[in-house]
C-alpha positions as CSV (number, residue, x, y, z in Angstrom):
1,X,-8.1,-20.6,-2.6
2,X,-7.8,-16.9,-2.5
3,X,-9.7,-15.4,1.3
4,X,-12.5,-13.0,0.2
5,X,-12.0,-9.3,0.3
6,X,-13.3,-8.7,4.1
7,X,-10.4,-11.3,5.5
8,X,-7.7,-9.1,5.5
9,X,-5.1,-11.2,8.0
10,X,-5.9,-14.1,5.8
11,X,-4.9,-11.8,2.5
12,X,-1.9,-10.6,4.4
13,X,-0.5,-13.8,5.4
14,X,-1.1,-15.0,1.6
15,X,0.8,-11.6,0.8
16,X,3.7,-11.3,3.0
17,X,4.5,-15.7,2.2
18,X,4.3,-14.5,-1.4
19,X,6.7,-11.0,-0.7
20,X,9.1,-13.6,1.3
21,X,9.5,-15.4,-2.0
22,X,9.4,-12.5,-4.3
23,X,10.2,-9.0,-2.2
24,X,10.9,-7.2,-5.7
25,X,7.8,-8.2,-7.0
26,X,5.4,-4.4,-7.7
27,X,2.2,-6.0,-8.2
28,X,2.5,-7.9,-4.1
29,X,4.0,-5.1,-3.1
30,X,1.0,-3.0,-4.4
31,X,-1.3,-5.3,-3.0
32,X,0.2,-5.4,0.4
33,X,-0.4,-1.2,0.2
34,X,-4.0,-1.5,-0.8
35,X,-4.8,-3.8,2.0
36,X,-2.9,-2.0,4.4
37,X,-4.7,1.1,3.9
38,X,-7.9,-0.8,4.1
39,X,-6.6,-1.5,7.1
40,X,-6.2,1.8,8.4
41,X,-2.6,1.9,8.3
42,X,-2.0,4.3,6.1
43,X,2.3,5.2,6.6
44,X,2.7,1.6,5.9
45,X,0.4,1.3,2.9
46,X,2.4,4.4,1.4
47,X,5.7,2.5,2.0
48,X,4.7,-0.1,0.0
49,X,2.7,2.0,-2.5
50,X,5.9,4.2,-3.2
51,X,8.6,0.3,-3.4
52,X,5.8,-0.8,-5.8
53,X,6.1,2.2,-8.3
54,X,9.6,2.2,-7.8
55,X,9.8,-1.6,-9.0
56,X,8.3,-0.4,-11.5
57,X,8.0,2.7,-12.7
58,X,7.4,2.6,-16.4
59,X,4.0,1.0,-15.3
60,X,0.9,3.6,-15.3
61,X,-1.5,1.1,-13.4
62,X,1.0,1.3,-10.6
63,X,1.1,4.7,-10.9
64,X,-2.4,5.5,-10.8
65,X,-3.2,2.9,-7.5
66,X,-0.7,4.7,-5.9
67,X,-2.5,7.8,-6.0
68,X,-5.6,6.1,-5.0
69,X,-4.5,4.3,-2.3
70,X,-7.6,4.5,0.5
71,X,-7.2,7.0,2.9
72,X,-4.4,9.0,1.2
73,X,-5.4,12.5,-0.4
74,X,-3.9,14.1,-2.9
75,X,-0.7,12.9,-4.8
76,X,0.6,9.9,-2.9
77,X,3.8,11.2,-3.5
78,X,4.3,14.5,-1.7
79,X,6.6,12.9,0.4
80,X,7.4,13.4,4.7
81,X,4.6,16.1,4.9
82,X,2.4,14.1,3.4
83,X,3.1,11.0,6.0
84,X,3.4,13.3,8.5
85,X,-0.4,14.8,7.9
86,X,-1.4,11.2,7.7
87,X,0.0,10.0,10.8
88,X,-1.3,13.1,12.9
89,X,-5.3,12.5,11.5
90,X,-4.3,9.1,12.6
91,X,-3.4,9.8,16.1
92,X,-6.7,12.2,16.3
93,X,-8.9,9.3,15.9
């Protein structure tokens, strides 16, 4: 039985057993990224955003959630500024 959307600890601990099992797998890694920036943890969601699209980067979907990860603006991809911007409006919260 999958937890419904609101239980994220239950979703994680579905998600990390599952990356234990498969770590190279895009689509957990993806959906470890989505639920960490639901989450509010937004460096970490782009960590696994970014190992996702590189698992596989032929795959648009991937791609595009990237870029729409929660709480990211912009292209997911601009890199240390980027994380750097997020972690600062982070810390002003």
């Amino acid at each position: 039985m999958v937890p419904e959307p609101g239980h994220l600890w239950e979703r994680q601990s579905l998600l990390l057993k599952g990356l234990s099992l498969s770590p190279d797998n895009a689509e957990l890694n993806m959906r470890e990224a989505e639920l960490l920036a639901e989450a509010g943890r937004f460096h970490e969601a782009l960590a696994y955003g970014r190992r996702a699209a590189s698992l596989d980067p032929l795959d648009p979907v991937l791609a595009f959630e990237l870029e729409r990860l929660p709480g990211l603006r912009g292209p997911a991809r601009r890199g240390q500024k980027h994380d750097r911007q997020c972690g600062q409006a982070l810390a002003r919260r």
